[in-house]
C-alpha positions as CSV (number, residue, x, y, z in Angstrom):
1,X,12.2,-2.4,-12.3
2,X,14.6,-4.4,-10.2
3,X,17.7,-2.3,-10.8
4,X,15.7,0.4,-7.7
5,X,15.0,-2.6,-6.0
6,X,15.4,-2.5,-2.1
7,X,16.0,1.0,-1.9
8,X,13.3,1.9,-0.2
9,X,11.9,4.7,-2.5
10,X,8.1,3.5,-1.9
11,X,8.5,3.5,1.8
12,X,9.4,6.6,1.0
13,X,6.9,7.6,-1.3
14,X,3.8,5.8,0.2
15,X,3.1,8.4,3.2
16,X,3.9,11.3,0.9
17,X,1.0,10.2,-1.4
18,X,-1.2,8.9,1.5
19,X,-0.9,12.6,2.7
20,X,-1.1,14.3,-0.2
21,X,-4.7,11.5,-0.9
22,X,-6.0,12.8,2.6
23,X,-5.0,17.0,3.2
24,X,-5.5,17.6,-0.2
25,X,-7.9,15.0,-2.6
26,X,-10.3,14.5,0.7
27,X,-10.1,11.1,0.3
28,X,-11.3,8.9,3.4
29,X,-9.8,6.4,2.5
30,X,-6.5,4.8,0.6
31,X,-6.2,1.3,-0.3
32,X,-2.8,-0.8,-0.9
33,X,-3.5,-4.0,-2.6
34,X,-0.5,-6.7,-3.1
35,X,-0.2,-9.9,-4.6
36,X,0.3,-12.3,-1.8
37,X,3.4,-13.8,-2.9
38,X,5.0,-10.0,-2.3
39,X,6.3,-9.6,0.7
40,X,8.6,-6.8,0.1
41,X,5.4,-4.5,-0.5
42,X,3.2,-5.9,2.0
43,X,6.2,-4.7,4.3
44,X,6.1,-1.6,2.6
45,X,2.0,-1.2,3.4
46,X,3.0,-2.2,7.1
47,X,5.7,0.2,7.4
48,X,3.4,3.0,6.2
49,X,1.4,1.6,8.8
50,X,-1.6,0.3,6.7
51,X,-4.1,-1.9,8.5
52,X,-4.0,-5.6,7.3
53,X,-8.1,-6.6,5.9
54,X,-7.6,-9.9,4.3
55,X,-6.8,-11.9,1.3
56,X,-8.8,-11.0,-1.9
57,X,-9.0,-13.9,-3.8
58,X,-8.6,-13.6,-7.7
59,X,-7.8,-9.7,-7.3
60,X,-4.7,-9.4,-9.0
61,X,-4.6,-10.1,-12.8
62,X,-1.2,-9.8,-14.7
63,X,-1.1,-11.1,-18.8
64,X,-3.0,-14.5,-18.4
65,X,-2.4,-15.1,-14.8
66,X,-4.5,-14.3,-11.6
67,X,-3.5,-14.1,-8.3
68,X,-4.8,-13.4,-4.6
69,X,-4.1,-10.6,-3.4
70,X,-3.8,-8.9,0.3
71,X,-5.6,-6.0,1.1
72,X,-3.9,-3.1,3.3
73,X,-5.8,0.2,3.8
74,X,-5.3,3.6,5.9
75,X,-8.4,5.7,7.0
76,X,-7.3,9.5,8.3
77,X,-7.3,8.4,11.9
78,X,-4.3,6.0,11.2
79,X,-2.4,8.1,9.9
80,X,-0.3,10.7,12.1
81,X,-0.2,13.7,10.0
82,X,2.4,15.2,11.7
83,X,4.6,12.6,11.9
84,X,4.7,12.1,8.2
């Protein structure tokens, strides 16, 4: 995992999927949810410009540990189409 690191493939990839979510699945909605401590993909969520909601507490589980977690989402009228 950390050998693509910084290379900025899921700023990349986050408005191709959030697209692809609203033109062709329908969706109304996409949801990014990040464990707090992760800055690099709240960034990420920012940059695909995601609108902040709030911490989530106890939202992230990973093995034995549980972490809060920040929740980012995008509704169809955030998100320029065009532009993307």
């Amino acid at each position: 995992r950390t050998d693509r690191t910084g290379q900025g493939i899921a700023s990349r990839v986050v408005p191709l999927l959030t697209r692809y979510a609203f033109e062709h699945l329908g969706l109304k909605r996409v949801e990014i949810v990040v464990a707090v401590g992760n800055k690099a993909s709240q960034r990420v969520a920012q940059k695909a410009g995601a609108v902040r909601e709030g911490i989530l507490r106890n939202r992230v589980v990973i093995g034995e540990n549980v972490y809060d977690a920040v929740m980012h989402s995008l509704i169809p009228q955030d998100f320029d189409m065009e532009a993307r």
